[in-house]
C-alpha positions in Angstrom: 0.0 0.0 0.0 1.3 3.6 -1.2 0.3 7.3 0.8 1.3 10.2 -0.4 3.5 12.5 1.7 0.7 14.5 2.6 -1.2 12.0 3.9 1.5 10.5 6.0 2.3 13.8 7.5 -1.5 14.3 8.0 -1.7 11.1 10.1 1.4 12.4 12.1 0.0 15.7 12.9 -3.3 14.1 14.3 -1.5 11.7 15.9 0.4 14.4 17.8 -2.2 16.4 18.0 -3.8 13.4 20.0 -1.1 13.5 22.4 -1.6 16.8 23.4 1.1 18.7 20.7 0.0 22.3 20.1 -0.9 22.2 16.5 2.4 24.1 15.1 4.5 21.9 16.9 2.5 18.8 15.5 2.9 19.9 12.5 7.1 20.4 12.9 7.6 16.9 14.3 5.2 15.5 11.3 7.9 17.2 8.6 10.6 15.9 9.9 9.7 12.4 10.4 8.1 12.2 7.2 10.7 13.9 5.1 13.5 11.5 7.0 11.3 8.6 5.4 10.6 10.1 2.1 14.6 10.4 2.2 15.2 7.0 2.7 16.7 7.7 6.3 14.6 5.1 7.6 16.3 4.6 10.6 14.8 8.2 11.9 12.1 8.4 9.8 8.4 6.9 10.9 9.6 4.0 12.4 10.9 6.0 15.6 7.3 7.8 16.4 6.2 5.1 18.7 9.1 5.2 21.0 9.4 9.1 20.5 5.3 8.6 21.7 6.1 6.6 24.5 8.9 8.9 25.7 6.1 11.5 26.2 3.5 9.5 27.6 6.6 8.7 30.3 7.8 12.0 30.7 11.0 11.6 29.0 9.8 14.8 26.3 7.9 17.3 27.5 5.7 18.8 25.6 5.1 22.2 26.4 9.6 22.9 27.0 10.7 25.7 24.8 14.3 25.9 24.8 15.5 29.0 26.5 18.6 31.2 26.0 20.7 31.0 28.7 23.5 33.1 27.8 25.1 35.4 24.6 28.6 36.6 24.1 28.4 37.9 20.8 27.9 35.5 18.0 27.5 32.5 20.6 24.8 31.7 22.9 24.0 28.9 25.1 20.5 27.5 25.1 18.6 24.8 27.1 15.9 22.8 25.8 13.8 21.9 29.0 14.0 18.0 27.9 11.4 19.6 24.9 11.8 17.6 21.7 14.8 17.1 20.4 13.6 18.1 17.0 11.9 21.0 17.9 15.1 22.7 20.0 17.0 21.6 17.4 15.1 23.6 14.3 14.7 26.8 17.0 18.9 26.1 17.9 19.9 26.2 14.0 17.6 29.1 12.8 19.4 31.1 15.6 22.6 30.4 14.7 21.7 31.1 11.1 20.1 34.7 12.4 23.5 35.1 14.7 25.8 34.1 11.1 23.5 37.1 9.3 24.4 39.3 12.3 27.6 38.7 12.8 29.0 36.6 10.0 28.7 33.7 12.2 26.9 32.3 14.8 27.2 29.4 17.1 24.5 27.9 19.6 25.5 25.4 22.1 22.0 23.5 23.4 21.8 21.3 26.1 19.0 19.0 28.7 17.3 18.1 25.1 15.9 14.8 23.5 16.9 12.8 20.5 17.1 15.7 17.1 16.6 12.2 15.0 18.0 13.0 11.6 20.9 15.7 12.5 20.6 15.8 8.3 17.3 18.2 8.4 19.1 21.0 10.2 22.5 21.0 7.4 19.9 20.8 4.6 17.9 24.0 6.7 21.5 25.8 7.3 22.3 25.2 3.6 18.6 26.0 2.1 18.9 29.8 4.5 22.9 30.2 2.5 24.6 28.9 5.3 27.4 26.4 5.8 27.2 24.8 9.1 28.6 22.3 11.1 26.2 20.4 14.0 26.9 17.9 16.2 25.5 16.0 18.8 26.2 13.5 21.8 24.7 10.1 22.6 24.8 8.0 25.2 26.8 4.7 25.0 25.7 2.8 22.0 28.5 0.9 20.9 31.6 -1.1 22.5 35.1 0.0 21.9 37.1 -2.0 19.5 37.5 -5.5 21.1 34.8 -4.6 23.0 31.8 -6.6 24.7 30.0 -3.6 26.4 28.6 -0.1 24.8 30.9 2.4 26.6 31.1 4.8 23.6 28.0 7.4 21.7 28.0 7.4 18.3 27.9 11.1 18.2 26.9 12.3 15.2 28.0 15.2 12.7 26.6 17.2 10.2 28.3 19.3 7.6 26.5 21.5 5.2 28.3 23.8 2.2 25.2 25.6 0.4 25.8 25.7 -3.5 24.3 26.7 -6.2 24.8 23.0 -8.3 23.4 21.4 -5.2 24.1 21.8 -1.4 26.7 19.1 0.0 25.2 17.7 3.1 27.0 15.0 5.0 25.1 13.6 8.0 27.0 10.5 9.8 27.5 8.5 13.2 
């Protein structure tokens, strides 16, 4: 069975909508997951909304957290995200820095206490798409042994770097 983009991003929104999202945040998360799918990210596409669901029925995102600034010196601030969605601090995070990088010719924004950004892609192809390059990255927790390894004692972390052209932005997104 085939739906269109729209209608999976419909079924997203209501679905967060349900679960208590004000409807302009419901609508955020719903772009992101479905254009992470429509990419072929599947690994942070769709198939992640029931656990991100369940972290907000247990408390893990909360809902109504805006991320706050916390500090500015100049062209950097520091934010913190209130354990809001990771996605949602991370799209408010990277359009600051790109308003900081038209400021000042550049901008950096350090955010911390948030949840999972899933694809750290969407925010490189954002910087890019407003003219900016950018470089993002993020910590996880242990995910993976060290080489020889049994036990996960190491995060992934993973880096995005964005260079905004006119043939066609370069975007690389790894972990």
């Amino acid at each position: 069975m085939q739906i269109s983009s729209e209608q999976m991003q419909d079924v997203l929104f209501k679905l967060f909508t349900k679960n208590k999202f004000p409807e302009e945040k419901a609508r955020s998360l719903a772009k992101v997951f479905t254009e992470s799918t429509l990419d072929g990210v599947n690994s942070h596409g769709i198939n992640r909304v029931p656990l991100f669901i369940k972290y907000v029925e247990n408390g893990v995102v909360r809902i109504d957290a805006e991320a706050e600034k916390v500090e500015t010196i100049g062209s950097i601030e520091r934010w913190d995200g209130g354990l809001g969605p990771g996605i949602l601090n991370a799209m408010k995070c990277t359009n600051r820095a790109i308003e900081l990088a038209k400021l000042h010719g550049m901008g950096m924004v350090a955010l911390r206490n948030t949840n999972h950004w899933m694809r750290g892609g969407s925010y490189g192809w954002h910087a890019a798409e407003a003219g900016c390059i950018s470089i993002l990255f993020t910590n996880t927790q242990a995910n993976m042994p060290p080489w020889g390894g049994k036990d996960s004692r190491l995060g992934n972390n993973p880096l995005v770097v964005s260079i905004p052209r006119e043939q066609g932005h370069i975007v690389l997104d790894m972990a």
